[in-house]
C-alpha positions in Angstrom: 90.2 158.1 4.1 87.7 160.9 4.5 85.0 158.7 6.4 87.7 157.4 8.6 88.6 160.6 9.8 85.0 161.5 10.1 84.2 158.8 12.1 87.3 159.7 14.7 85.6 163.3 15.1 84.0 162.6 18.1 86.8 160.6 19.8 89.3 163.4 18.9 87.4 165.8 20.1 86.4 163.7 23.2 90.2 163.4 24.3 90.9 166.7 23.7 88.1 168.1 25.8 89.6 165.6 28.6 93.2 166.8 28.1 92.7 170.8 28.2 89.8 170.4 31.2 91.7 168.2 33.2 93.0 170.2 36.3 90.6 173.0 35.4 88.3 172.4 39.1 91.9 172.2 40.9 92.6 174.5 44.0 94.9 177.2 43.0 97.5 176.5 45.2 97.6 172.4 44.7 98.4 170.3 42.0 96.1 168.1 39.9 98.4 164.8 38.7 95.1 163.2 37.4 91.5 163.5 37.8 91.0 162.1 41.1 93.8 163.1 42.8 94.3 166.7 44.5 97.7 166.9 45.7 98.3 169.8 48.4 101.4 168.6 50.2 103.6 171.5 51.8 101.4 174.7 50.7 101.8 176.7 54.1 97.8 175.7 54.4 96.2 177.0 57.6 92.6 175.5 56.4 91.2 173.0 54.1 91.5 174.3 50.6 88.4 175.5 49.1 87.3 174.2 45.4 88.1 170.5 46.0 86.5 168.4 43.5 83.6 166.5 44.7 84.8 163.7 42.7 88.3 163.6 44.6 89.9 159.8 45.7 93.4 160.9 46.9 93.8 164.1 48.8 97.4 165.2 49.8 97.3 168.0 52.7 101.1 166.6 54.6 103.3 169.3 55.8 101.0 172.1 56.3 99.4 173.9 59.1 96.5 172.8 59.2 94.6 172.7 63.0 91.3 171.0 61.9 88.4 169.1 60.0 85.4 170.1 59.8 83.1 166.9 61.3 81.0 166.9 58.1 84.2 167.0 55.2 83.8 163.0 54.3 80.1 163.8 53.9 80.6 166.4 51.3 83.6 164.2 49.8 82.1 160.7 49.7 84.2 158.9 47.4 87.5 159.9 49.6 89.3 156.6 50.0 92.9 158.3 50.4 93.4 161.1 52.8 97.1 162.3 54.1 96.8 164.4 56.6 100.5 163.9 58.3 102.7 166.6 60.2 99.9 169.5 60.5 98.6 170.9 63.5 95.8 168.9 64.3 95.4 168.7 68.1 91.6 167.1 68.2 89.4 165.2 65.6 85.8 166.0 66.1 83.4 163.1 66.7 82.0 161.6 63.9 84.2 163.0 61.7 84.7 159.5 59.7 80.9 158.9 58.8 79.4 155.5 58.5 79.7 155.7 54.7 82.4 157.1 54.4 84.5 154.8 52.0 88.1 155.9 53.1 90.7 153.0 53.3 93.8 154.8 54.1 94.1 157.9 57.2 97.4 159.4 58.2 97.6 161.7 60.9 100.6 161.4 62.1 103.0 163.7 63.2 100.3 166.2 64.7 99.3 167.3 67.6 96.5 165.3 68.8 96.0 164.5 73.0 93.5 161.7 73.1 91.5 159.5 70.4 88.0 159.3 72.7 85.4 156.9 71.9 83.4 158.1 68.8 86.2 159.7 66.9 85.8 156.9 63.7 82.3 156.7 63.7 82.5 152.9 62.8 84.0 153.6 59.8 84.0 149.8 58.0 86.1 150.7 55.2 89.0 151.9 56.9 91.9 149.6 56.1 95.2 151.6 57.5 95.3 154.6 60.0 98.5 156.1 61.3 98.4 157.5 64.5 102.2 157.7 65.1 104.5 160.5 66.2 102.0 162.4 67.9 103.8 163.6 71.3 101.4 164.5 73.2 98.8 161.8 72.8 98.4 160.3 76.2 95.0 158.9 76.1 93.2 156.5 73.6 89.4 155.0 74.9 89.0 151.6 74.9 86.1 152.2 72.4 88.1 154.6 70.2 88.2 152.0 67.0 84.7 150.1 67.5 83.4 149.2 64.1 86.5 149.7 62.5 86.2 146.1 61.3 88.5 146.3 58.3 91.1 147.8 59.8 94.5 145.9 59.3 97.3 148.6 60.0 97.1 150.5 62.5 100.4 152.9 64.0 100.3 154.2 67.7 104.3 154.3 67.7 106.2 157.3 69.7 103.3 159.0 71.1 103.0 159.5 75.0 100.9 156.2 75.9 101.7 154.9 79.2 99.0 152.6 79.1 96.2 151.5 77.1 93.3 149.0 77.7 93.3 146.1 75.6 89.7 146.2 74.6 90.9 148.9 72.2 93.0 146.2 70.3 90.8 143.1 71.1 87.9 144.6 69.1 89.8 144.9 65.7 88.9 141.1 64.2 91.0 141.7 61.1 94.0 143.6 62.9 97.2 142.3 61.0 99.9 144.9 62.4 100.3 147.0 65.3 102.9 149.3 65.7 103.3 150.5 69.5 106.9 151.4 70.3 109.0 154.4 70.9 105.8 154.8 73.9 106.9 155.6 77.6 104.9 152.6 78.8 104.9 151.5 82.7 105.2 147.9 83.7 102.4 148.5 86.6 99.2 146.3 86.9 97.4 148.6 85.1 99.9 147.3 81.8 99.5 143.5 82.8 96.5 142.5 80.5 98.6 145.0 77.9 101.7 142.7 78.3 99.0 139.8 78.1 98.1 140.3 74.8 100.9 141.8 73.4 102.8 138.2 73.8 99.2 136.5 72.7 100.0 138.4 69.7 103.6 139.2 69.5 103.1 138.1 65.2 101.3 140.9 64.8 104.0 143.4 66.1 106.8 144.3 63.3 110.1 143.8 65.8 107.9 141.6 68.6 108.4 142.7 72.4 111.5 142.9 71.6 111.1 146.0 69.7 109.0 147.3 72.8 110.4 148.8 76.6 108.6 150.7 79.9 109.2 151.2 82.7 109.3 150.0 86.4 107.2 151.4 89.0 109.8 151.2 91.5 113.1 152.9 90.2 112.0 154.1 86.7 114.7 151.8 85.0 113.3 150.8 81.4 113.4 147.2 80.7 112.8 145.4 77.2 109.5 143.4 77.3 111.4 140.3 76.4 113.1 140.4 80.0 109.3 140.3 81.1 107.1 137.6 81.8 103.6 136.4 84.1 105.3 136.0 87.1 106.7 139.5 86.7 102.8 140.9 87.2 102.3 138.3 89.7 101.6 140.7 92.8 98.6 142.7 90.4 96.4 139.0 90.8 95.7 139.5 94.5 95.4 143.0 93.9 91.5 144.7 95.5 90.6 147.8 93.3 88.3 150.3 95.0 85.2 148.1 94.1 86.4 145.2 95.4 87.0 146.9 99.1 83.1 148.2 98.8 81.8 144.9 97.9 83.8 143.5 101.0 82.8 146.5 103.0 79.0 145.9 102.2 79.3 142.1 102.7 80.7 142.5 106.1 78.0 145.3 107.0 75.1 142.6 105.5 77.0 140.2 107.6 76.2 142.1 111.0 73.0 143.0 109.8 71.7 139.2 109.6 73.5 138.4 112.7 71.7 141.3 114.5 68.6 140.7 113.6 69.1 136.5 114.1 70.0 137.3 117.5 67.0 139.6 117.9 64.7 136.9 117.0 66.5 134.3 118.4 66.3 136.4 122.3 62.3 137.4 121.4 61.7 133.6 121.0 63.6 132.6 124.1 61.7 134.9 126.3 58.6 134.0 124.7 59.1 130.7 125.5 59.9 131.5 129.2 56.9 133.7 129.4 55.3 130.8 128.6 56.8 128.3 130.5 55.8 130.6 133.5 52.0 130.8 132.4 51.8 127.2 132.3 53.5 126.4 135.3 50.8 128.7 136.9 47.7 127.3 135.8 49.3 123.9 136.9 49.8 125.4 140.7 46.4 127.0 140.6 44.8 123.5 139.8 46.4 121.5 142.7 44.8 123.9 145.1 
């Protein structure tokens, strides 16, 4: 029995060391369920906590006060895949905060504070499978180049935020993009939403209630209309549509135009009186050699 026991020494001791260590590099004010998981959730936080574990997978910061990340935090935290950042009081995320190896699969920040997701913001992270972006209410802007590289990306919420618009390249460059979530927005049915309505019914599967789930508004009166009530013909007017470049290309054809003609009838009234100038010579000679 003796050697048995012996011979367990070093697991014993092993799971003991485990047991009364685990938790031991946990912030003070956070929880520590398991060794990988820091759980912070509704601390009164004004900051990120200090003494996170390197090591950390799942970070819980929801329902603090939190008004930033620093741009280099996934660099210092590498093996991150879990971060829930939800109803603080983020209002910007700095460039480059989402490195390119960073390995996080799952970002919530919703119910914050943030205005505008420019281009840059994910940094092409490749991992990223799910980011919430929902119940911000002032975000009114998101770049057309806001999620390039984000080519894992499955889930992504933009739901009751303040988007009026937003250009479809944002959406069309997300090849594995399963589920979009985009109502509760105060979107307007003007040509600037027509390649938006486009692809939304191009891809209606990928929107948890369809258009039916999704409203804006008219230009003329303001009335908001379900998107079902929609269709092509409704954007018909925006096809004949000139944008400001389109008048400056006409603009310069038309001056090119003149310019050609100008100069055609310049050339054309040189070589006329050429020609008469010489018609007058030869007639000339021709009276000087009959005398």
């Amino acid at each position: 029995m003796l050697p048995c026991v012996c011979r367990l020494q070093p697991v014993l001791a092993l799971f003991f060391f485990t047991l009364f260590t685990q938790g031991e590099n946990c912030p003070t004010t956070c929880l520590c369920p398991d060794p990988h998981t820091v759980d912070c959730s509704g601390r009164g936080l004004t900051r990120l906590p200090d003494e996170i574990p390197l090591d950390v997978r799942r970070l819980l910061l929801a329902d603090n006060w939190i008004p930033r990340i620093p741009s280099d935090f996934l660099v210092l935290y590498s093996d991150l895949v879990y971060l829930d950042l939800r109803n603080n009081s983020l209002s910007h995320i700095e460039p480059g905060t989402l490195s390119t190896s960073s390995r996080l699969v799952f970002l919530d920040l919703g119910c914050n504070n943030l205005t505008e997701i420019p281009k840059g913001t994910f940094g092409e992270s490749r991992s990223l499978i799910k980011l919430r972006l929902g119940n911000n209410p002032y975000l009114s802007m998101v770049n057309e180049d806001a999620f390039i590289g984000l080519t894992s990306l499955r889930e992504l919420e933009l739901e009751r935020n303040a988007l009026s618009g937003l250009q479809v390249g944002a959406l069309s460059q997300l090849p594995s993009l399963r589920v979009v979530r985009l109502e509760g927005n105060p979107w307007v049915c003007n040509c600037n939403f027509a390649n938006l309505f486009t692809w939304l019914v191009e891809n209606s599967h990928k929107l948890p209630k369809g258009i039916e789930g999704m409203e804006c508004s008219l230009p003329t009166d303001g009335r908001r209309v379900p998107l079902s009530q929609l269709s092509q013909d409704s954007f018909r007017e925006c096809q004949i549509t000139l944008t400001l470049t389109d008048f400056f290309i006409i603009i310069f054809s038309g001056i090119s135009v003149s310019v050609a003609a100008i100069m055609a009838s310049f050339f054309l009234a040189s070589t006329v009186h050429c020609f008469q100038r010489w018609s007058k010579g030869t007639k000339g000679d021709e009276e000087e050699s009959e005398e």
